[in-house]
C-alpha positions as CSV (number, residue, x, y, z in Angstrom):
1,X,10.2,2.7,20.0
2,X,11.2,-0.6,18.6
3,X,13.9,-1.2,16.3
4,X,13.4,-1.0,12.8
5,X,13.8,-3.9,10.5
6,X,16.6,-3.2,7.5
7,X,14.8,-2.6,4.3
8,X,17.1,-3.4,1.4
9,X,14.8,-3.8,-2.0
10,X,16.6,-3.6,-5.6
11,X,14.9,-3.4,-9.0
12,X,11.6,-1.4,-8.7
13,X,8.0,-2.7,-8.9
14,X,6.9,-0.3,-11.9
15,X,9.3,-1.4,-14.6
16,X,7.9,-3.5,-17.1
17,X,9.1,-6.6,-16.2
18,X,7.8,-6.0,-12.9
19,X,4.1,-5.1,-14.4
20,X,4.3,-8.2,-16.6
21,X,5.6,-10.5,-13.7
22,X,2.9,-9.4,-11.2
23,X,0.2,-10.1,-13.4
24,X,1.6,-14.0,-14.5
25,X,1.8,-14.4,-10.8
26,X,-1.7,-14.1,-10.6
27,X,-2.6,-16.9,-12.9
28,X,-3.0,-20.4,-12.4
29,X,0.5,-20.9,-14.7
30,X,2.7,-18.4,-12.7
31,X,1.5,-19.3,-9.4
32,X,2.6,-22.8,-10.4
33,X,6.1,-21.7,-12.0
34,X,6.3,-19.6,-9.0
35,X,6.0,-22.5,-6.6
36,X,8.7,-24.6,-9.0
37,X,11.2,-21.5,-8.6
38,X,10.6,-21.3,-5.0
39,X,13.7,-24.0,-4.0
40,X,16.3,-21.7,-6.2
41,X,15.0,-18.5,-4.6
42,X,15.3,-20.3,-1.1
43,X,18.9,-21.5,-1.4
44,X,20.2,-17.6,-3.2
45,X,18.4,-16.1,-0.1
46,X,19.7,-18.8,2.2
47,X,23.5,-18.1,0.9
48,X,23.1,-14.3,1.1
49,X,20.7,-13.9,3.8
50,X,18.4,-12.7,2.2
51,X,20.2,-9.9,0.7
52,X,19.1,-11.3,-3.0
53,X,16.4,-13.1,-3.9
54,X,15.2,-14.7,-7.7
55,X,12.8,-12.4,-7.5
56,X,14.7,-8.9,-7.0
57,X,14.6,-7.3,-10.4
58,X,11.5,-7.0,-10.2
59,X,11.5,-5.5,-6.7
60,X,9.7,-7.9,-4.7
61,X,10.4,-7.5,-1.0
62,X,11.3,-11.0,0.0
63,X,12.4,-12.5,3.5
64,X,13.6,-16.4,4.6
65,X,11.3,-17.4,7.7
66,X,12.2,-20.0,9.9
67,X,9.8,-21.4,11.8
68,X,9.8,-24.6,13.7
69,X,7.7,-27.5,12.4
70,X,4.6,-28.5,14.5
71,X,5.1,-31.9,14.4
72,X,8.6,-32.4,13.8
73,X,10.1,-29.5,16.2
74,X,12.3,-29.1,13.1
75,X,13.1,-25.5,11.2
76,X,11.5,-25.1,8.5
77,X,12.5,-22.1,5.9
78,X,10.4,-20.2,3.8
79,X,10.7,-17.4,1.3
80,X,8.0,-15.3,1.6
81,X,6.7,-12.4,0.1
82,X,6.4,-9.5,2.9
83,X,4.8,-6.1,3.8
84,X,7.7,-3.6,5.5
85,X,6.2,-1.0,8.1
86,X,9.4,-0.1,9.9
87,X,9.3,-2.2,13.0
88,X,6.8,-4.6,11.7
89,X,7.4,-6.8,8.8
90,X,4.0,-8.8,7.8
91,X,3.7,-11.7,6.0
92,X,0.0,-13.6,4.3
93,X,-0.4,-17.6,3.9
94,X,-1.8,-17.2,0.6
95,X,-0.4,-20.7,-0.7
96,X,-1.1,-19.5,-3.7
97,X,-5.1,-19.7,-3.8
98,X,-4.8,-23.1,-2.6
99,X,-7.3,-24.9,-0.6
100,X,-5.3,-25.6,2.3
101,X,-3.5,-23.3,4.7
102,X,0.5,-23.2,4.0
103,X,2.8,-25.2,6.7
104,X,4.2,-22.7,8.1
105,X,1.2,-20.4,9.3
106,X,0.4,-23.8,11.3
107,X,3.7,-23.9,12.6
108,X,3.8,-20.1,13.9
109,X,0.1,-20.8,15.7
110,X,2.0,-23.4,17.4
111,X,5.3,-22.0,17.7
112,X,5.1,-17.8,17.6
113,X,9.1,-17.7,17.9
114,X,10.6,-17.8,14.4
115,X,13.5,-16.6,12.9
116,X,13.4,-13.8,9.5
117,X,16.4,-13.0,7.4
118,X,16.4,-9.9,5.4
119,X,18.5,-7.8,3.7
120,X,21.7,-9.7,5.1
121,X,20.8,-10.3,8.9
122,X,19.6,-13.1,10.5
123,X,16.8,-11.7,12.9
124,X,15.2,-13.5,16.2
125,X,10.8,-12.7,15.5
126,X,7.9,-12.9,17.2
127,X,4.7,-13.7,15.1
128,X,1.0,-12.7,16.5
129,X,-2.1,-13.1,13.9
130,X,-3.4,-9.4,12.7
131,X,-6.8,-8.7,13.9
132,X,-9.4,-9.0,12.3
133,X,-10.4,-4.9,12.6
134,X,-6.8,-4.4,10.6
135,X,-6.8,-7.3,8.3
136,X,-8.6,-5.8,5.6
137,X,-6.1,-2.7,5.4
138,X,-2.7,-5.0,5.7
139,X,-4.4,-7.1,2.8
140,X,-5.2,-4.0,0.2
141,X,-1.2,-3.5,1.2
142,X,-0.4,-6.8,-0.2
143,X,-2.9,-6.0,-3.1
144,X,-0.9,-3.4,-3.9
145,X,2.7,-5.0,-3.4
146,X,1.3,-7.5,-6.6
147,X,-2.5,-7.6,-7.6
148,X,-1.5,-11.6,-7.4
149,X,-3.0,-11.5,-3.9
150,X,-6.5,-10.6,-5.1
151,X,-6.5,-13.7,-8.0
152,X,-5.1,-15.9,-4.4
153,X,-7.9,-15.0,-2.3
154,X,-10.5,-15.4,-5.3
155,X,-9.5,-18.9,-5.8
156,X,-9.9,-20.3,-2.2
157,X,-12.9,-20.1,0.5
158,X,-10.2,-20.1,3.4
159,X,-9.3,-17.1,5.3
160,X,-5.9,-16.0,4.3
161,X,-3.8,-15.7,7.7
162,X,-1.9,-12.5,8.1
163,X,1.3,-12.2,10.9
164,X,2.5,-9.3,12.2
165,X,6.4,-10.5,12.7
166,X,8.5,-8.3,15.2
167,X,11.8,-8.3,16.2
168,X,11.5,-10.6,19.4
């Protein structure tokens, strides 16, 4: 059996400000403040390893993924929103609803080695795309983390790409 990822969330998802946040994320507005927040959350997690996030009172289960940058062969760090199974942590390129695919989806087709930091550790991955037979069921899971996903996949004509990440 493979090694479980640590799963460290704090705040809770059904609190009121977590009801209220989830659904301004799925606007136009919050997915725009959300995307202006993003560099703060990125350097809390990047300090603590992803043991705190901006986003944690309101329990959203957030990882730093490094990838390394098609072109450039540079990492490239993203906080990203993520689906926990145990072993298997998954992650969507929603970009928000946005028309074009987000950097670093390209850069794990290119490059599947990446690296995740959660809950204070700083974990080697290996990403593969979900299939498409269990793509539907790992996106109703991201439904459910925040109904945001449902406004992002409304507001685009793209297939949102899903990666299974495990521990390489």
């Amino acid at each position: 059996m493979a090694e479980q990822f640590p799963n460290r969330q704090w705040g809770s998802r059904t609190n009121a400000l977590s009801r209220l946040a989830n659904k301004f994320a799925a606007t136009k507005p919050g997915s725009w403040f959300i995307r202006k927040i993003t560099p703060l959350d990125r350097a809390v997690l990047e300090r603590t390893d992803a043991k705190y996030t901006v986003l944690g009172p309101i329990g959203a289960p957030v990882i730093l993924l490094t990838t390394i940058g098609r072109k450039s062969g540079q990492p490239r760090t993203q906080p990203l929103l993520c689906v926990h199974d145990g072993d298997v942590l998954y992650v969507i390129g929603s970009n928000f609803g946005q028309e074009r695919h987000p950097a670093w989806t390209a850069n794990l087709l290119a490059t599947p080695a990446a690296t995740v930091a959660i809950a204070g550790h700083r974990l080697p991955v290996r990403a593969s795309l979900v299939d498409a037979d269990a793509k539907d069921t790992i996106f109703a899971r991201f439904v459910e983390l925040t109904g945001a996903y449902a406004a992002y996949k409304n507001r685009t004509t793209r297939d949102l790409r899903i990666f299974a990440l495990h521990r390489a």
